[in-house]
C-alpha positions in Angstrom: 97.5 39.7 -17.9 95.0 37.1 -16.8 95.0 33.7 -18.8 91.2 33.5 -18.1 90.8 35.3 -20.9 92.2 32.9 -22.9 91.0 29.5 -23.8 93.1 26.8 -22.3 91.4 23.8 -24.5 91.7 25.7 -27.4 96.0 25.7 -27.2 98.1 25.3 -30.3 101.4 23.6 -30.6 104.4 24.8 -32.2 106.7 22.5 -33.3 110.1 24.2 -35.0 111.6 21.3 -37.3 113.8 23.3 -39.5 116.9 22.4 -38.5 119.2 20.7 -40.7 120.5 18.2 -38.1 124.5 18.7 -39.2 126.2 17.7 -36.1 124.8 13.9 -36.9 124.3 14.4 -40.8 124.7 12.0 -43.2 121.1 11.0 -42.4 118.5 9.5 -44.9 116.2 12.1 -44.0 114.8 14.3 -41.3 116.1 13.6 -38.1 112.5 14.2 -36.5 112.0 11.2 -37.8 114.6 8.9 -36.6 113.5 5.7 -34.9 113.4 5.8 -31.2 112.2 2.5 -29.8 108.9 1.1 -30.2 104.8 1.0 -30.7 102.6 -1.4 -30.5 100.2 -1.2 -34.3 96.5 -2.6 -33.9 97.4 -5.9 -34.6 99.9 -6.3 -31.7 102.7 -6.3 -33.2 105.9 -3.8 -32.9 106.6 -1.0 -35.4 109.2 1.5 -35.3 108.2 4.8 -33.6 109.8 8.4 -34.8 111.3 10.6 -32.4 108.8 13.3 -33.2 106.5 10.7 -32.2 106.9 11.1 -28.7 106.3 14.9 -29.0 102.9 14.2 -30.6 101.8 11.9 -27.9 102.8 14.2 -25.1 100.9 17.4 -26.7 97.8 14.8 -27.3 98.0 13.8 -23.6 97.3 17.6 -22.6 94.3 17.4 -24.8 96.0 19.5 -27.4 94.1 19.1 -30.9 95.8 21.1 -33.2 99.4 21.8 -34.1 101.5 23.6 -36.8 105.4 21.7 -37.7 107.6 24.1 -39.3 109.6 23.3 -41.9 112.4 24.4 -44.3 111.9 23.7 -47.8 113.3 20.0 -48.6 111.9 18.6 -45.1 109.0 16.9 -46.9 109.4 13.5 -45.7 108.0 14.8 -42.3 104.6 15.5 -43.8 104.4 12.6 -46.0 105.6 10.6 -42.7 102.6 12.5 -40.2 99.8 13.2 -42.9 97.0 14.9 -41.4 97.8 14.2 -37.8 95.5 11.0 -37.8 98.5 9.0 -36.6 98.1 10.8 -33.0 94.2 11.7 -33.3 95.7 15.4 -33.9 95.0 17.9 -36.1 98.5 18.7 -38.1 99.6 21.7 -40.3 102.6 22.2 -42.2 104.3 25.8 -42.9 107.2 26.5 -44.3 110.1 28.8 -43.0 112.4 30.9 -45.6 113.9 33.0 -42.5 116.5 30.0 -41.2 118.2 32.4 -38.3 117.0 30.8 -35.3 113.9 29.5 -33.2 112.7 32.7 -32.9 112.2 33.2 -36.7 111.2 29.6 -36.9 108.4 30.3 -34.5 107.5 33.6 -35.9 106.4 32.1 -39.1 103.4 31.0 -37.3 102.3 34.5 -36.0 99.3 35.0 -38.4 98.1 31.7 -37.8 98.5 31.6 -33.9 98.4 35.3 -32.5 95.2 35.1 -30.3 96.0 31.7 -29.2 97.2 30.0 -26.3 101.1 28.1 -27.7 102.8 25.1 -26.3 106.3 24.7 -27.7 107.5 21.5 -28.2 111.0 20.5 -29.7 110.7 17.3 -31.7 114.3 15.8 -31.5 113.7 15.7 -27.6 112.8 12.7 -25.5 111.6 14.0 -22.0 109.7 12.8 -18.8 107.4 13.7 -17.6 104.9 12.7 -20.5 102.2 14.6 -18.8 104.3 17.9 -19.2 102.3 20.0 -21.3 99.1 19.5 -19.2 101.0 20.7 -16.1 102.4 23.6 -17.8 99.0 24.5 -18.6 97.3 24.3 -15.6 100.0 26.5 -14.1 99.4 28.8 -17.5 95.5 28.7 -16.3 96.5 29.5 -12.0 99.0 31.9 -12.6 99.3 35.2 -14.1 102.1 34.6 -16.0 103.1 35.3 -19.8 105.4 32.2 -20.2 106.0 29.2 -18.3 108.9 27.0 -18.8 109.2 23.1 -18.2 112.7 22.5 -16.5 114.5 19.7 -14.7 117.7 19.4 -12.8 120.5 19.6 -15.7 124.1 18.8 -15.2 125.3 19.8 -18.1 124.7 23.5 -19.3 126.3 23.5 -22.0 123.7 22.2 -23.9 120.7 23.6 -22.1 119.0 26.6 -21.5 120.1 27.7 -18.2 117.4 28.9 -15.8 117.5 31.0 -12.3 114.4 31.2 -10.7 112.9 32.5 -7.0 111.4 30.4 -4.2 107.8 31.9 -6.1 109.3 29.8 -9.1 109.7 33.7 -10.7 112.7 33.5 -13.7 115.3 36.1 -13.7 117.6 34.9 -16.0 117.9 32.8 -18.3 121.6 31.6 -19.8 122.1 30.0 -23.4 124.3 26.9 -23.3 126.9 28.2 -20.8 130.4 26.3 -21.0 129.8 26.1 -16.6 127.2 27.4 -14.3 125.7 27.5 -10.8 122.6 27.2 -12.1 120.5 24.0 -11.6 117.9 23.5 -14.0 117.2 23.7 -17.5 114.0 24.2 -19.6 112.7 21.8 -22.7 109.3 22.9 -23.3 107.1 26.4 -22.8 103.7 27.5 -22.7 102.6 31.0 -23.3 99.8 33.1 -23.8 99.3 35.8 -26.6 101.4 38.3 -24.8 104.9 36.6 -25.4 103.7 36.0 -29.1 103.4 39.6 -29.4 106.7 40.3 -27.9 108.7 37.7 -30.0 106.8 39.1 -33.0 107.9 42.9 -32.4 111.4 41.9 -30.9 112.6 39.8 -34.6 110.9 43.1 -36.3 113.3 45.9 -34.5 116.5 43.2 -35.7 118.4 43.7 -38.9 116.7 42.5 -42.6 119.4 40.2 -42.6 120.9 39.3 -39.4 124.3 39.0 -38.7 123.8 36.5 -36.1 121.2 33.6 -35.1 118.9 35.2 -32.8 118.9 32.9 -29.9 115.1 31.8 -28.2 117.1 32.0 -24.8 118.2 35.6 -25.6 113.9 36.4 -26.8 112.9 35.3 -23.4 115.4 37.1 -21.4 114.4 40.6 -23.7 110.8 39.8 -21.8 112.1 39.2 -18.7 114.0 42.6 -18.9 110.7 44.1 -20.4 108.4 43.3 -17.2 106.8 39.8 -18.8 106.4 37.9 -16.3 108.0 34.5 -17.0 107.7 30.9 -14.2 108.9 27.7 -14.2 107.0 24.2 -13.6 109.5 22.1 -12.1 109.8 18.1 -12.8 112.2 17.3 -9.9 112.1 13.5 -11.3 112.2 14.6 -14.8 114.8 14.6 -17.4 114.9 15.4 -21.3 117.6 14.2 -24.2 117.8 15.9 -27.5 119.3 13.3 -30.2 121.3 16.4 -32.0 124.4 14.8 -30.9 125.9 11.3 -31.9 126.5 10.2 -27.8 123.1 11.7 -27.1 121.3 9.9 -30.0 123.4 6.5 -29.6 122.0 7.1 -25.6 118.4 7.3 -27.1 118.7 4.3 -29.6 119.7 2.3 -26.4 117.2 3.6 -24.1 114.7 3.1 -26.6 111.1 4.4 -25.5 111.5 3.3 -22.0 113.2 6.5 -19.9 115.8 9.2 -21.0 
């Protein structure tokens, strides 16, 4: 399916922040909006900036506009925090998720809203490099022929990423959820994808259970597509690197590292 048909300037970020954050709860609120480093305010001086923040900035970078957080239903500090999106010159929407058994469902919730549209997925308890990453996922979106294109970087430790395998045309073939070892070399942090794959998520969580007995897994979505004939790629930051705070080492690392690397 050709991306020309699809407007490029026009993308839409998703931004799944319905987790509950238990593996570093007691928190006072969200974690999304735990203070990672630094920003300079208008009048020089140095405020606090929100991990969520970073996120934001990234998507705004790529000249992204618009972009819908979702939520579970006593998350409401993250709205009151971001308002209307002026904070990063963005356009923000809030929508609220009742279906809590995974990503997938998380992201579904936007379907009605986002169908025709071309989706960056962004996970806002991640710090990453490169901070131009959602422009380069694009462009490759806009040269390729491709349905989804996944951000990944050299990962040593899988069992807390999503696994890829990929061909010397940067074609993925597999891709492993948080395996306890593995050959495999790089995992992805962020996505881009045109309508297609939002189809495909849409009917895959409609063929499950009403009430699954399981969390559907987004690595397990994407592989479904892979196995379907979607054709999924990778952008590869060699120098990149990403570090989700969801963990008490990970998030003492971030606090220490601040804003400056991860």
């Amino acid at each position: 399916m050709a991306i020309q048909k699809y407007n490029i300037l026009d993308a839409i970020g998703l931004i799944p922040a319905a987790g509950e954050g238990k593996r570093i709860s007691p928190l006072p609120g969200s974690k999304e909006l735990y203070p990672i480093g630094f920003q300079v305010a208008t009048d020089g001086s140095l405020r606090p900036k929100v991990v969520c923040h970073y996120l934001l900035e990234s998507m705004r970078l790529a000249g992204i506009r618009k972009a819908y957080l979702l939520l579970r239903t006593h998350k409401w500090d993250i709205p009151a925090y971001l308002g209307d999106g002026t904070l990063v010159d963005m356009n923000l929407g809030y929508l609220v998720v009742s279906s809590l058994f995974g990503v997938p469902y998380t992201l579904d919730r936007a379907y009605e809203f986002v169908q025709d549209a071309v989706i960056t997925l962004g996970f806002p308890d991640i710090i990453f490099q490169p901070q131009n990453a959602f422009g380069q996922l694009l462009a490759h979106l806009s040269d390729s022929e491709a349905d989804l294109v996944l951000g990944v970087v050299p990962f040593d430790q899988p069992h807390k990423g999503g696994m890829v395998d990929f061909d010397a045309n940067g074609c993925v073939s597999l891709v492993l959820d948080k395996p306890q070892q593995s050959t495999l070399r790089y995992s992805w942090f962020t996505a881009a994808w045109i309508p297609s794959f939002t189809e495909f998520l849409h009917q895959y969580l409609a063929n499950q259970p009403i009430v699954p007995p399981q969390e559907v897994l987004i690595n397990d979505v994407i592989q479904a597509a892979i196995d379907s004939g979607l054709k999924v790629e990778v952008e590869v930051f060699e120098n990149g690197s990403f570090l989700d705070i969801g963990t008490p080492e990970d998030l003492v690392r971030a606090v220490r590292k601040g804003s400056s690397q991860v």
